[in-house]
FIKOL-748259 format. One line per field, with one value per residue: residue in one letter; x negated, y negated, z of N, C-alpha, C in turn. Coordinates in pm, whole numbers, m for minus. Example, Ala and Ser with C-alpha at 12.3 -4.5 7.8 and 13.67 -1.06 7.14 Angstrom:
# residues 2
r <- A / S $
npx <- m1319 / m1285 $
npy <- 569 / 225 $
npz <- 780 / 708 $
capx <- m1230 / m1367 $
capy <- 450 / 106 $
capz <- 780 / 714 $
cpx <- m1320 / m1290 $
cpy <- 330 / m3 $
cpz <- 780 / 787 $
//
This chain:
# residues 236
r <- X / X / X / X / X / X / X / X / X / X / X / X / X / X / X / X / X / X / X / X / X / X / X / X / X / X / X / X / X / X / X / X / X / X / X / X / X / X / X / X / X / X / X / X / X / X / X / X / X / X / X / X / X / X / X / X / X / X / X / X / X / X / X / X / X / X / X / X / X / X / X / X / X / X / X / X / X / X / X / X / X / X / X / X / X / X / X / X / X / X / X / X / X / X / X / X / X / X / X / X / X / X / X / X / X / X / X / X / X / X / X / X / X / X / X / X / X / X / X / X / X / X / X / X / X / X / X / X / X / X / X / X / X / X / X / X / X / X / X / X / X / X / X / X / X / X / X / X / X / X / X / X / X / X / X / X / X / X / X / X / X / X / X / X / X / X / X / X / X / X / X / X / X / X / X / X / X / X / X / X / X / X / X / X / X / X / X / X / X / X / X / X / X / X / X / X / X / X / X / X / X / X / X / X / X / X / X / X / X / X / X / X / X / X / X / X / X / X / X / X / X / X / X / X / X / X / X / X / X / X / X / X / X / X / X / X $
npx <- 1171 / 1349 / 1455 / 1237 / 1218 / 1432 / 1429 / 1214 / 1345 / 1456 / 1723 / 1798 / 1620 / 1723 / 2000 / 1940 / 1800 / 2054 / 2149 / 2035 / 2065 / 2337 / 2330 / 2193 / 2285 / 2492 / 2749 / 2842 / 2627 / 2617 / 2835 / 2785 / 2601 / 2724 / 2697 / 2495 / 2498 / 2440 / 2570 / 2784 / 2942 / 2931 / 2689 / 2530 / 2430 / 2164 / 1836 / 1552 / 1303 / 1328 / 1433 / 1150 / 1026 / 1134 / 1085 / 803 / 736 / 754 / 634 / 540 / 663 / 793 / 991 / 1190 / 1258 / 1384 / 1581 / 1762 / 1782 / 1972 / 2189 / 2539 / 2473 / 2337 / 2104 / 1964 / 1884 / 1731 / 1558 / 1455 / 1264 / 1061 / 971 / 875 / 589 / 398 / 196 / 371 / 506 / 752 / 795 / 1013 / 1187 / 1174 / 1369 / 1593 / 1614 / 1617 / 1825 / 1997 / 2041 / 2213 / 2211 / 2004 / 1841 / 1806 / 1695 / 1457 / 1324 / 1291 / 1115 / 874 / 815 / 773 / 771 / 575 / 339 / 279 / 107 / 286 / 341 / 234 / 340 / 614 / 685 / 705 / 879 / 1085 / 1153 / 1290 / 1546 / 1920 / 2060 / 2109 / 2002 / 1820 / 1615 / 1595 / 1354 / 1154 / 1075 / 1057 / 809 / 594 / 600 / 505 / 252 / 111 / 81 / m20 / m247 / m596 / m801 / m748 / m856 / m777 / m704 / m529 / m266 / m245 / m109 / 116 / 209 / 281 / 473 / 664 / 769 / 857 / 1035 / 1213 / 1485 / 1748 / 2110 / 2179 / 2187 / 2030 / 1821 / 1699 / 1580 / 1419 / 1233 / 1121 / 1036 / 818 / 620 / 571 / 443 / 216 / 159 / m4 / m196 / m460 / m625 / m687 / m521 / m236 / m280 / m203 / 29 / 207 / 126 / 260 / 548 / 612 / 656 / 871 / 1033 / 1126 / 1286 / 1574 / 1702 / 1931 / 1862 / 1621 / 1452 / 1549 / 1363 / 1097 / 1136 / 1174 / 902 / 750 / 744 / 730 / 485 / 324 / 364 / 279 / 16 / m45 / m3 / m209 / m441 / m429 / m560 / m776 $
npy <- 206 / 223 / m34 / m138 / m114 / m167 / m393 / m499 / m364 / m372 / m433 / m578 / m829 / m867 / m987 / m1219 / m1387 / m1491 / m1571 / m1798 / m1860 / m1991 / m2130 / m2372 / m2438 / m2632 / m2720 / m2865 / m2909 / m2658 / m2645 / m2832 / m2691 / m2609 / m2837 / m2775 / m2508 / m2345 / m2026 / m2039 / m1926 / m1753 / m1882 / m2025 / m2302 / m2387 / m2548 / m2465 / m2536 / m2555 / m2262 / m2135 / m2206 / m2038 / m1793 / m1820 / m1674 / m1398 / m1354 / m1088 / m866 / m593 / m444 / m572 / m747 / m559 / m514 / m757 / m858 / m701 / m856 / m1001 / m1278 / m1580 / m1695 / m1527 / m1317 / m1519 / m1530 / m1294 / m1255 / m1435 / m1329 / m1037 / m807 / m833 / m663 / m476 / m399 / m204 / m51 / 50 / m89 / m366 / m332 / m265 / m523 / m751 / m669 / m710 / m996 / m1288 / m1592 / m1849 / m1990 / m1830 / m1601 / m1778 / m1801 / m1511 / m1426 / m1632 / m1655 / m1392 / m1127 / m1239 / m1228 / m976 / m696 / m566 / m754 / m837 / m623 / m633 / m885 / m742 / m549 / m661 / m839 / m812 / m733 / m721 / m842 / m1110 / m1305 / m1089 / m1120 / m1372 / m1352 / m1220 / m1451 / m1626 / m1479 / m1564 / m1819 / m1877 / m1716 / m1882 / m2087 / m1988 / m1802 / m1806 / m1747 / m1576 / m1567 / m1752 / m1569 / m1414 / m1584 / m1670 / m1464 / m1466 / m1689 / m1635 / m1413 / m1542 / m1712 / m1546 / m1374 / m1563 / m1634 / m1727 / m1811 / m1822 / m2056 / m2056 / m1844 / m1942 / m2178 / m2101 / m1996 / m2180 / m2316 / m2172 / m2188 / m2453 / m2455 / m2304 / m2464 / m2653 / m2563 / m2579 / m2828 / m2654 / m2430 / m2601 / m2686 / m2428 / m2399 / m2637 / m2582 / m2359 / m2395 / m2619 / m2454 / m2326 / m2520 / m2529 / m2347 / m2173 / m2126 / m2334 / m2278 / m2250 / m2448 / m2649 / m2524 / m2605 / m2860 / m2936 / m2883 / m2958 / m3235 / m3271 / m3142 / m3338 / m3569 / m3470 / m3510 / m3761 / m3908 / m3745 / m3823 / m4110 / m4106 / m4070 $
npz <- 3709 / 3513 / 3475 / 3419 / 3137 / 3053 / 3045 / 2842 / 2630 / 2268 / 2236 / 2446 / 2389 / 2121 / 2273 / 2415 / 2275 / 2092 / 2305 / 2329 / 2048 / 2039 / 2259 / 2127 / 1919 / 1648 / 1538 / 1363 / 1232 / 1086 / 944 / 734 / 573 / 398 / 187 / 77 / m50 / 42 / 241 / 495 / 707 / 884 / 1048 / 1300 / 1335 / 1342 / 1327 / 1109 / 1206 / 1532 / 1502 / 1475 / 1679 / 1856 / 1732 / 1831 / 2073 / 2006 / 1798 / 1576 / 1650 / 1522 / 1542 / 1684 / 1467 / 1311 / 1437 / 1459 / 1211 / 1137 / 1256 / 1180 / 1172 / 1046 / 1107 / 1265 / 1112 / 961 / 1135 / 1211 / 949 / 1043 / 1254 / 1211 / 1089 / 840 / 782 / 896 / 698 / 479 / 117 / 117 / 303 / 233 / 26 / 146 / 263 / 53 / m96 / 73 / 62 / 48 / 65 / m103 / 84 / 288 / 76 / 17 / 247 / 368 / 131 / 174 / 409 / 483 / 274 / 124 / 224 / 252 / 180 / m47 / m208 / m469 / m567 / m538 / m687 / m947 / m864 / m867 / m1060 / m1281 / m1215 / m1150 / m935 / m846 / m589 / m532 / m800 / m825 / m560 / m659 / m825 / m632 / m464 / m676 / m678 / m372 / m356 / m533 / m404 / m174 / m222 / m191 / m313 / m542 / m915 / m1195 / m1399 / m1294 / m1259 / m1499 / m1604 / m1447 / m1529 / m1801 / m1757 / m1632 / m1812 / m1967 / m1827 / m1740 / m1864 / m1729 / m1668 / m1441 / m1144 / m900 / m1012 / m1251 / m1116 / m933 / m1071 / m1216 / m1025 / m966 / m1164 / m1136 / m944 / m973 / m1168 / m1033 / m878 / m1035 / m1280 / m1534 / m1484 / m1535 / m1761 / m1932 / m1826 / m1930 / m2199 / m2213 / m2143 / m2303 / m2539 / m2453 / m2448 / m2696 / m2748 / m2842 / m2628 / m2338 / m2086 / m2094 / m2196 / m1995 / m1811 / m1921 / m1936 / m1747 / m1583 / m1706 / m1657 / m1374 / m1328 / m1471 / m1322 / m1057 / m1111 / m1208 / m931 / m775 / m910 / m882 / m590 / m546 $
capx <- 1131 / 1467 / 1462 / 1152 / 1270 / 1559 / 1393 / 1137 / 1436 / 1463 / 1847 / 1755 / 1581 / 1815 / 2116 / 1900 / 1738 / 2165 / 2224 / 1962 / 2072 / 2451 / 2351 / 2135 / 2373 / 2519 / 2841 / 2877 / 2520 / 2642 / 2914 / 2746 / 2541 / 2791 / 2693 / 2376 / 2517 / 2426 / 2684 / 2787 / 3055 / 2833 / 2562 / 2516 / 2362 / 2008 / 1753 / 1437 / 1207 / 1438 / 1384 / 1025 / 1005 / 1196 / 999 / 655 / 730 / 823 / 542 / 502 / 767 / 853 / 1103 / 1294 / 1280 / 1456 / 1720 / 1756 / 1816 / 2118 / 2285 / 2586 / 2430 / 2242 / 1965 / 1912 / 1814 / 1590 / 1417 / 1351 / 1185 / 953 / 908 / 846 / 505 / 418 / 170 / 449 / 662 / 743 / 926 / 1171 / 1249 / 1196 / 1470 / 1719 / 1637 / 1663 / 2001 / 2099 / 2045 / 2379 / 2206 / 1900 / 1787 / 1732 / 1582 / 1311 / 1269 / 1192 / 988 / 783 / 760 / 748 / 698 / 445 / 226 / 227 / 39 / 297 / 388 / 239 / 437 / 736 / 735 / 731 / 1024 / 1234 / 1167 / 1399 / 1713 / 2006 / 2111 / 2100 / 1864 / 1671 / 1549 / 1556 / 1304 / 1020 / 992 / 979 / 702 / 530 / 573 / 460 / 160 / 47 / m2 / m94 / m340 / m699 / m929 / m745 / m911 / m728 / m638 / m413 / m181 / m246 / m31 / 240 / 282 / 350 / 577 / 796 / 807 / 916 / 1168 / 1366 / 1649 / 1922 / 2147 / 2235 / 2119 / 1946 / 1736 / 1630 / 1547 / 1301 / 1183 / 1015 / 922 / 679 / 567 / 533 / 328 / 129 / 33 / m96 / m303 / m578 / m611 / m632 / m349 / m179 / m309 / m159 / 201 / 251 / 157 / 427 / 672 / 625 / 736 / 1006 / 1181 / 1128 / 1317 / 1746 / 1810 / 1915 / 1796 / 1433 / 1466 / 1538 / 1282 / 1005 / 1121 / 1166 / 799 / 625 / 768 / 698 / 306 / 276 / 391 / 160 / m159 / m32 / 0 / m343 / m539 / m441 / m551 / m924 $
capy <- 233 / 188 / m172 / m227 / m38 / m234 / m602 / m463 / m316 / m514 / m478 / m663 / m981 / m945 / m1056 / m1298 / m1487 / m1502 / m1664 / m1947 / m1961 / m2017 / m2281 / m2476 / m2466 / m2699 / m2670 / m3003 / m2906 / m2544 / m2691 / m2882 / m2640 / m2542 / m2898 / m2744 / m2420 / m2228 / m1956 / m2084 / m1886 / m1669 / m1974 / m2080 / m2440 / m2411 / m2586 / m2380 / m2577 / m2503 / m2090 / m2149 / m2243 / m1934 / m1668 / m1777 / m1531 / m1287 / m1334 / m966 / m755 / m557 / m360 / m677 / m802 / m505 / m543 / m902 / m829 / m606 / m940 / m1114 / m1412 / m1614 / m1765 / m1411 / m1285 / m1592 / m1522 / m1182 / m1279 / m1539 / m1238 / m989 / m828 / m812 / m547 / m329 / m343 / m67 / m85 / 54 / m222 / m489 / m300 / m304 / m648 / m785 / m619 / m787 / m1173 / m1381 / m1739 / m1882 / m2023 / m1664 / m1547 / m1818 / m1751 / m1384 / m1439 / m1703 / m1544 / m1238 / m1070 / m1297 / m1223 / m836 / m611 / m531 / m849 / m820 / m532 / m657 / m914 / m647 / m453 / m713 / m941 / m754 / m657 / m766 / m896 / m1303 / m1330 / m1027 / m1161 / m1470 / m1343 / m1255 / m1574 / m1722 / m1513 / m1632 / m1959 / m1901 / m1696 / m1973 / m2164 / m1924 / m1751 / m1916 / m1645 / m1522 / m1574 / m1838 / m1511 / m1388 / m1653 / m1704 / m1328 / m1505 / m1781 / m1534 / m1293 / m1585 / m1726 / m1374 / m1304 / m1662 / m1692 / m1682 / m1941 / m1856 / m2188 / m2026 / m1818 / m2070 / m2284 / m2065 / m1946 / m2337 / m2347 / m2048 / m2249 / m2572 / m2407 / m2240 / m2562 / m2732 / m2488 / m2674 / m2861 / m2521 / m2303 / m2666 / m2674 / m2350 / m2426 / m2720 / m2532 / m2233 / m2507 / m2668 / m2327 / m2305 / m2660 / m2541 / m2234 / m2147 / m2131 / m2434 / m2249 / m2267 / m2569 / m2702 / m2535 / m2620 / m3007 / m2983 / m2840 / m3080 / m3408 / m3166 / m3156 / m3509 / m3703 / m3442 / m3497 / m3886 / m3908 / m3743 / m3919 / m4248 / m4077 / m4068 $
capz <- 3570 / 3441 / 3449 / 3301 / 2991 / 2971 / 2967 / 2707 / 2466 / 2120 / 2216 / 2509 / 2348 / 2046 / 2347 / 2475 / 2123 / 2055 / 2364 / 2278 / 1939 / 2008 / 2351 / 2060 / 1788 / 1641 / 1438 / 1245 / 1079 / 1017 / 818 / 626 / 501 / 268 / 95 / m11 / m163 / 150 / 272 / 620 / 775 / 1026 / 1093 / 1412 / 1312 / 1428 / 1184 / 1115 / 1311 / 1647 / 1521 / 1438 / 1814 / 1955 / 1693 / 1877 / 2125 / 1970 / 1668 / 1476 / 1668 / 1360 / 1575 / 1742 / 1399 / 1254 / 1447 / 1402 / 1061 / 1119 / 1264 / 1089 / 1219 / 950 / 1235 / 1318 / 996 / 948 / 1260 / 1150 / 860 / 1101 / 1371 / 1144 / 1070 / 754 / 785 / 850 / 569 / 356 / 33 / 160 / 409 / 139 / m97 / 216 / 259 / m58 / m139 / 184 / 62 / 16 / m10 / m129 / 180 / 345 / 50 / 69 / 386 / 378 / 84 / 178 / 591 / 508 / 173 / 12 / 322 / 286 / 115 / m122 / m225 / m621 / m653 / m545 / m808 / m1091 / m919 / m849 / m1190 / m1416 / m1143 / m1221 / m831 / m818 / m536 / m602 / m923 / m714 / m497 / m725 / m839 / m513 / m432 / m749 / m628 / m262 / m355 / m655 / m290 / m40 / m225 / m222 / m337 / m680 / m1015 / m1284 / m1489 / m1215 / m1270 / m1661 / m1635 / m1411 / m1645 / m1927 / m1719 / m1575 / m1929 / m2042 / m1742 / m1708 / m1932 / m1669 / m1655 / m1304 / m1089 / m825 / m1069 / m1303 / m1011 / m889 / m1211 / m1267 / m893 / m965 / m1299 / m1108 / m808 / m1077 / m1264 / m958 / m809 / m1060 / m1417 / m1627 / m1517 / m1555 / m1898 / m1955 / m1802 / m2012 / m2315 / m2216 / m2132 / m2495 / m2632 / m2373 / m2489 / m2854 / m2784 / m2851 / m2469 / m2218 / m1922 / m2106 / m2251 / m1903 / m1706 / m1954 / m1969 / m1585 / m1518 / m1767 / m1563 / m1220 / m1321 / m1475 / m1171 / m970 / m1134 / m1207 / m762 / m738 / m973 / m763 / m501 / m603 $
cpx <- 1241 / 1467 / 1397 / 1146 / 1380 / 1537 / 1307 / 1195 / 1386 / 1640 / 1842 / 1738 / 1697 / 1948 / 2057 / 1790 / 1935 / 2214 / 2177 / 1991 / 2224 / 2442 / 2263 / 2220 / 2444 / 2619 / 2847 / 2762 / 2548 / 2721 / 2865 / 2592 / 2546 / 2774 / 2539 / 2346 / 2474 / 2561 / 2685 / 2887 / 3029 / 2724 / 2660 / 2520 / 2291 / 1923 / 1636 / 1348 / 1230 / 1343 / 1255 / 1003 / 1029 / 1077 / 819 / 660 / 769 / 715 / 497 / 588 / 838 / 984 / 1191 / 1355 / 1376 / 1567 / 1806 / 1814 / 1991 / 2232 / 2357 / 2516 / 2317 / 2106 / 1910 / 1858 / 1722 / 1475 / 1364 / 1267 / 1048 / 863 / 831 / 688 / 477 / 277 / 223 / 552 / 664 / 833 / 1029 / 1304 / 1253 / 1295 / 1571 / 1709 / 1651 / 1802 / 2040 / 2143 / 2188 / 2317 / 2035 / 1806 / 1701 / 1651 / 1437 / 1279 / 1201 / 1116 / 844 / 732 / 678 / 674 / 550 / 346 / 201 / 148 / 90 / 342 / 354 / 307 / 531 / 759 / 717 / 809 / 1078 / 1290 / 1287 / 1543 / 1785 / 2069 / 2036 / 1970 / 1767 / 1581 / 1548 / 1401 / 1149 / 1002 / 948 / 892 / 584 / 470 / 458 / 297 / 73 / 15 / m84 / m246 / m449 / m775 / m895 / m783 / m764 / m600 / m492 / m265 / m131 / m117 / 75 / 315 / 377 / 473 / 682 / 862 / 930 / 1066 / 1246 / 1424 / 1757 / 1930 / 2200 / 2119 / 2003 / 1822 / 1662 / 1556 / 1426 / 1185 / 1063 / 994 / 797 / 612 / 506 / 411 / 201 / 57 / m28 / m152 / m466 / m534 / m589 / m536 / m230 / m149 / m163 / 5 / 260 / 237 / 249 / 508 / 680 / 711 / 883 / 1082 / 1218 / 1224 / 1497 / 1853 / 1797 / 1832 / 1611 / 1391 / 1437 / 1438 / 1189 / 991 / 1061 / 968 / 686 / 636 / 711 / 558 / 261 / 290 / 294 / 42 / m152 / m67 / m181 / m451 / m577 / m507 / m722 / m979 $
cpy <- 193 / 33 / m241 / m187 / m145 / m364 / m556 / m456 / m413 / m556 / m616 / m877 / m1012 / m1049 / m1223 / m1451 / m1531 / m1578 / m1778 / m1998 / m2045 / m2154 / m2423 / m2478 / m2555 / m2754 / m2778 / m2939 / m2801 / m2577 / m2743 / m2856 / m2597 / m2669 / m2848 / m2595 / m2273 / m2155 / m1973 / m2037 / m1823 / m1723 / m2032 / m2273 / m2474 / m2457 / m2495 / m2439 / m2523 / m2313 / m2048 / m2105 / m2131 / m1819 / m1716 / m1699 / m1410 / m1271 / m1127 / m857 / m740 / m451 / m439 / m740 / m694 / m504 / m673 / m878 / m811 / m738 / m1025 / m1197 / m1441 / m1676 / m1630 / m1376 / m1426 / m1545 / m1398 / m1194 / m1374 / m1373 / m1098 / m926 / m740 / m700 / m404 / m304 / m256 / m123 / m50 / m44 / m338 / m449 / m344 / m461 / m768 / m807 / m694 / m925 / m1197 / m1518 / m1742 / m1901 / m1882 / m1589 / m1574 / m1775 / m1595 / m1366 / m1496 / m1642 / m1485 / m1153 / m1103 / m1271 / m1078 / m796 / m548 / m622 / m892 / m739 / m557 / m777 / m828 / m562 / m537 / m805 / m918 / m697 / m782 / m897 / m1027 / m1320 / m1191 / m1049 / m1295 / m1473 / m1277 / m1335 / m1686 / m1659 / m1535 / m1768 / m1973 / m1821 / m1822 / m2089 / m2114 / m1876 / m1789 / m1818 / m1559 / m1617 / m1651 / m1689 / m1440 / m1439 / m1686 / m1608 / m1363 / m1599 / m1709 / m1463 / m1412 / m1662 / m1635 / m1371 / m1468 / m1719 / m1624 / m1808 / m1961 / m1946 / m2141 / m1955 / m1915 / m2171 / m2241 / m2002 / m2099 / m2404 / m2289 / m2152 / m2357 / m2532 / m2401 / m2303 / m2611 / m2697 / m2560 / m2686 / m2731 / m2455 / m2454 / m2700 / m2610 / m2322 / m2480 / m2659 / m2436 / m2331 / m2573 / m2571 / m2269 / m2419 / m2581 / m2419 / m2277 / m2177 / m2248 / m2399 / m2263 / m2359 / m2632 / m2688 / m2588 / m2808 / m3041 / m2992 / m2954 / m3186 / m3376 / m3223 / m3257 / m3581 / m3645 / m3500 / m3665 / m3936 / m3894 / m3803 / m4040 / m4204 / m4111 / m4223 $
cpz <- 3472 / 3381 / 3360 / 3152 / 2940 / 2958 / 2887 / 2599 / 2381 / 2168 / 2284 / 2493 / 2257 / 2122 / 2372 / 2411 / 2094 / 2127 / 2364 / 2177 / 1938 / 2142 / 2238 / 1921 / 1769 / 1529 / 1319 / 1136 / 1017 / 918 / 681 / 561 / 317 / 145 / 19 / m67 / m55 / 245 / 458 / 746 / 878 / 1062 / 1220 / 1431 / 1340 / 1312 / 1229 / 1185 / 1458 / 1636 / 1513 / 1592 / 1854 / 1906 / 1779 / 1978 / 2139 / 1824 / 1645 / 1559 / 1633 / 1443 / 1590 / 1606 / 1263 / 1306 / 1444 / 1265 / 1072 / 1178 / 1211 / 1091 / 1111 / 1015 / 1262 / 1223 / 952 / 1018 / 1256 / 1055 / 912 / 1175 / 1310 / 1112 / 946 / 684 / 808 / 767 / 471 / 237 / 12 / 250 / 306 / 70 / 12 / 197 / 200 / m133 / m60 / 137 / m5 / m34 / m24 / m47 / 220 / 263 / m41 / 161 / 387 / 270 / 114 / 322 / 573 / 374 / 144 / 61 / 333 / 162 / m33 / m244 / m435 / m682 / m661 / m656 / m956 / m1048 / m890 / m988 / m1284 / m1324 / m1157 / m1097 / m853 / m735 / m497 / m707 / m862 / m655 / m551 / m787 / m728 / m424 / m516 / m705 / m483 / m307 / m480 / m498 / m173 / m44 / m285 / m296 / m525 / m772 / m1127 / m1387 / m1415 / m1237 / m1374 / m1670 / m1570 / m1521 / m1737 / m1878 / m1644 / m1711 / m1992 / m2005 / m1717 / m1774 / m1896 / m1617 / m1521 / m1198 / m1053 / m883 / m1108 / m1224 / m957 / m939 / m1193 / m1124 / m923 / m1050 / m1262 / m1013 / m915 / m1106 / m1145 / m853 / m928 / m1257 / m1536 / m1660 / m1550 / m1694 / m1971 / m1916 / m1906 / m2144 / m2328 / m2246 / m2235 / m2574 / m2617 / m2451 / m2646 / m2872 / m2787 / m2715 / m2401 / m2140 / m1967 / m2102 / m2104 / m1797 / m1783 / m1959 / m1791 / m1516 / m1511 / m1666 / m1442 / m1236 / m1376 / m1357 / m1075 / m998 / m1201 / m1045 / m750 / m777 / m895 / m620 / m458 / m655 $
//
């Protein structure tokens, strides 16, 4: 009985997901992570496809994937956010894990995984919109963004109310914000001609306004959803 307790654990797999990620790692790419603004000092060097591969067996074990979490290791905390099930998240687990994020990467990743796919995932962009932490305010706009693709079944006005509230909430000149501020905006417009409509007319108001950071997402978005709906046209 003993035994079979102890290959079941989560400690268990966590040893044994660590020893796959460090025989497939690959230091040169960990390094040169740091050219794309990603914090690289506890990466392994596994690309997400590689962890994609490992989390299919391990798909929705929300326990393995809590302890996953708790590991320096930046592959480990991805792969919690893959393994993860996002029927069991509380918002209490999204606050820890939020606070946790250091780089951008990770907190796409557990947005797009994980959050955007739970249940609480509208709320969490109205508590995280207005905090002050980098990629907590980060992280409700990237699940703006991911739900303006994921989700097939909401109504035009749904999104009309994102427009407005990412309008509202992005004048911060810090990169990573802003950046994901006029992802949401871009997703937004090309979910279909209307809410595209309705971007480009925010984004008019944005250039016209006092701040760079507006200025820039609203020039950025316009060019974003012309070249889209320039591409698709040819397409037809």
């Amino acid at each position: 009985m003993k035994n079979k307790i102890h290959k079941t654990s989560p400690i268990n797999k966590k040893e044994k997901i660590l020893a796959a990620l460090q025989e497939i790692g690959d230091k040169e790419f960990a390094d040169g992570l740091k050219r794309f603004g990603i914090e690289s000092r506890q990466a392994l060097g596994v690309k997400v496809p590689e962890l994609r591969r490992i989390a299919r067996s391990y798909k929705n074990d929300h326990e393995l994937a809590l302890e996953l979490w708790e590991s320096p290791i930046h592959e480990m905390k991805i792969l919690a956010t893959i393994i993860a099930n996002p029927k069991k998240v509380t918002e209490k687990q999204a606050d820890k894990w939020t606070a946790d994020l250091y780089s951008w990467d990770l907190c796409d990743q557990l947005s797009v995984n994980l959050l955007s796919k739970s249940a609480l995932a509208k709320d969490l962009v109205l508590r995280y919109i207005d905090r002050e932490q980098e990629f907590v305010k980060r992280t409700a706009f990237v699940l703006i963004a991911s739900l303006a693709t994921k989700d097939k079944v909401s109504e035009n006005e749904i999104f009309q109310n994102y427009i407005f509230l990412v309008a509202t909430k992005c004048d911060d000149n810090r990169n990573f914000v802003k950046k994901a501020a006029q992802w949401a905006l871009k997703n937004i417009g090309k979910r279909n001609t209307e809410l595209a409509e309705d971007c480009i007319k925010t984004c008019q108001k944005l250039i016209l306004s006092n701040s760079k950071t507006q200025q820039w997402i609203g020039r950025k978005t316009i060019s974003d959803l012309n070249k889209f709906y320039h591409r698709k046209s040819h397409l037809h």
